[in-house]
C-alpha positions as CSV (number, residue, x, y, z in Angstrom):
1,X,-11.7,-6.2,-6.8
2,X,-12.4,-4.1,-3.7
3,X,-10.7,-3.7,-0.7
4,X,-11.1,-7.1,1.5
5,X,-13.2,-6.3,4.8
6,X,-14.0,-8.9,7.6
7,X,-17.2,-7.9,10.1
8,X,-17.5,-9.0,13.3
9,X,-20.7,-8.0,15.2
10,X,-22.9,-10.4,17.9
11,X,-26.2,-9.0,16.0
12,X,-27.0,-11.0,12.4
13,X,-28.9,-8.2,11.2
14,X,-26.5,-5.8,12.0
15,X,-23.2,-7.9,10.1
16,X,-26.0,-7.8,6.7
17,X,-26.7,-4.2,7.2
18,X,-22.6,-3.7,7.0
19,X,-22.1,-6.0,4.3
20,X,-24.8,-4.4,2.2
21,X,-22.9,-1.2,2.9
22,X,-19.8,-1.8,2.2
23,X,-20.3,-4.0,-0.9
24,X,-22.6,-1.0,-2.3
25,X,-19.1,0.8,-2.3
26,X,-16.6,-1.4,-3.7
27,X,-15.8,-3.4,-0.8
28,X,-15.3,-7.4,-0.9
29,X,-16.5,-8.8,2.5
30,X,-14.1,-12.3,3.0
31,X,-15.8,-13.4,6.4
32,X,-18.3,-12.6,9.2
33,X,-17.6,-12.7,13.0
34,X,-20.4,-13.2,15.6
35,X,-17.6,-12.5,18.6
36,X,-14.1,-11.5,19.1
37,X,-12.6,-15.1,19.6
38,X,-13.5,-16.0,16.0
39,X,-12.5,-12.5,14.7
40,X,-8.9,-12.7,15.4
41,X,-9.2,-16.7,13.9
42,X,-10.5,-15.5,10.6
43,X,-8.4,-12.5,10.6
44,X,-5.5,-15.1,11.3
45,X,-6.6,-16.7,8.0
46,X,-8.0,-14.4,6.0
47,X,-5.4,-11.7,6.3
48,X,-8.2,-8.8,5.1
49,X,-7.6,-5.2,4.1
50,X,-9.8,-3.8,6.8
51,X,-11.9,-5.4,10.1
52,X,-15.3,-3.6,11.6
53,X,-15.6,-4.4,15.2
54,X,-18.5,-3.9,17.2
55,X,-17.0,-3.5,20.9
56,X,-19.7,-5.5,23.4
57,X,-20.1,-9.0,22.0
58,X,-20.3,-12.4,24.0
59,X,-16.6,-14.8,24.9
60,X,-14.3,-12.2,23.5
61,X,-15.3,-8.1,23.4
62,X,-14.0,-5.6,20.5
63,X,-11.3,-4.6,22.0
64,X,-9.5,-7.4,23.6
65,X,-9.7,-8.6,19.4
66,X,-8.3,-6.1,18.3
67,X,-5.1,-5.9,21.0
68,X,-4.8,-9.6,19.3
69,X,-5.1,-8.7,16.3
């Protein structure tokens, strides 16, 4: 088993294109985002190895996740 990744990014298509990426190379995606607020929640309960955050996304931006994080 890979390394554990959550994605968070606003755009569908983009959160598949990363997934697709990362599983190609070894990585285990545990959850999808589609802002920050739910980011940090899922990170909260998933506890993954790594976390791709886009930065401009609707309620809570990338950064302000992250800080929580």
């Amino acid at each position: 088993m890979g390394r554990q990744v959550l994605i968070t990014d606003d755009t569908a298509f983009m959160r598949m294109t990363l997934k697709n990426i990362l599983e190609k190379n070894g990585y285990q995606v545990v959850g999808e985002a589609e802002d920050g607020q739910v980011a940090v929640d899922k990170y909260m309960e998933l506890r993954p190895d790594l976390v791709t955050m886009d930065i401009t996304m609707p309620r809570m931006d990338g950064i302000t996740a992250i800080k929580k994080i």
